[in-house]
N, C-alpha and C positions, 0 to 999 in steps of 0.2 A: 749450456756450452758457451763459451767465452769468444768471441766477435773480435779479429779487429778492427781497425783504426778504417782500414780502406774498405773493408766488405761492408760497413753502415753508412759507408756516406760522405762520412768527417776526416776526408784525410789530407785536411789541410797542412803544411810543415809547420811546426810549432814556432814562435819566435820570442826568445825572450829576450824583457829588455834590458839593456845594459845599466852598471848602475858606475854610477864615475867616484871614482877615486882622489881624484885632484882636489885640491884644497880648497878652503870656500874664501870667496874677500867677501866683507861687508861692504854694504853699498855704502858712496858718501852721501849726508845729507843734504839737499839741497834748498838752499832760502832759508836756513836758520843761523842763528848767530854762533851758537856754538857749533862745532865741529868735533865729530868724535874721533878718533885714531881708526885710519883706513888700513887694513892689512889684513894678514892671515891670523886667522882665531884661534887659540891654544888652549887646551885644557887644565885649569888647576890642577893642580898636584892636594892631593889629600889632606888634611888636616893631620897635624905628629901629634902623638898620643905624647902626655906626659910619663915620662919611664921613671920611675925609681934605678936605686942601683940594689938588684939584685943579691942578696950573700949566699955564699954557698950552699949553706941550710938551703936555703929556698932552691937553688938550680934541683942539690941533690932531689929534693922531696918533691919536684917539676917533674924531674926527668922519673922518677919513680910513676909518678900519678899518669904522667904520657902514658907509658908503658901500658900499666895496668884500664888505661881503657884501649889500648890496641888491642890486648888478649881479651877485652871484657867486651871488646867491639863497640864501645861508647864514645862517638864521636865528641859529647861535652864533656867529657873527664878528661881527654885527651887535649883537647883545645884548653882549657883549664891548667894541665900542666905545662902545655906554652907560653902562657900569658905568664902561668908565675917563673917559669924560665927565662924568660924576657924581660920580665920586671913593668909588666906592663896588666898586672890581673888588681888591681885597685888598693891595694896592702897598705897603709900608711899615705893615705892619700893626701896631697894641701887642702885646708879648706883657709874658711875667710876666719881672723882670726877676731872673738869679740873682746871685747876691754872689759875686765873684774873689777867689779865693784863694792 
């Protein structure tokens, strides 16, 4: 049979602690010559994927492939028909070009 909190003993009020939300500053450095920028710290923004431009063919045969893993319940078929909807699934990629000899 299941006890609580006050019949064992322990019935202290719980306290949890806060967690703060306010922005962080760096500290400055002190006693060195260089000096870094003092302020609030921001997060990068993510690297942009090289995109191609998409052609129709491709949207069509995207949005087809999406579909058929919705119904097939295949999350990477699905993801796969986005990437080539978006022109962003590696399809004629740049590379480095070498010199013919």
């Amino acid at each position: 049979m299941a006890q609580t909190r006050g019949a064992t003993g322990n019935s202290k009020p719980r306290v949890f602690p806060t967690i703060s939300t306010a922005p962080s500053r760096k500290p400055r450095a002190v006693g060195t010559k260089k000096t870094k920028p003092v302020g609030v710290t921001k997060k990068r923004a993510p690297a942009t994927h090289h995109k191609r431009k998409p052609s129709i063919k491709d949207k069509v045969v995207g949005a087809v492939e999406k579909v058929v893993g919705t119904v097939e319940h295949k999350p990477g078929k699905k993801a796969a028909g986005t990437k080539k909807i978006r022109g962003t699934d590696g399809k004629n990629n740049r590379t480095a070009k070498v010199a013919k000899i």
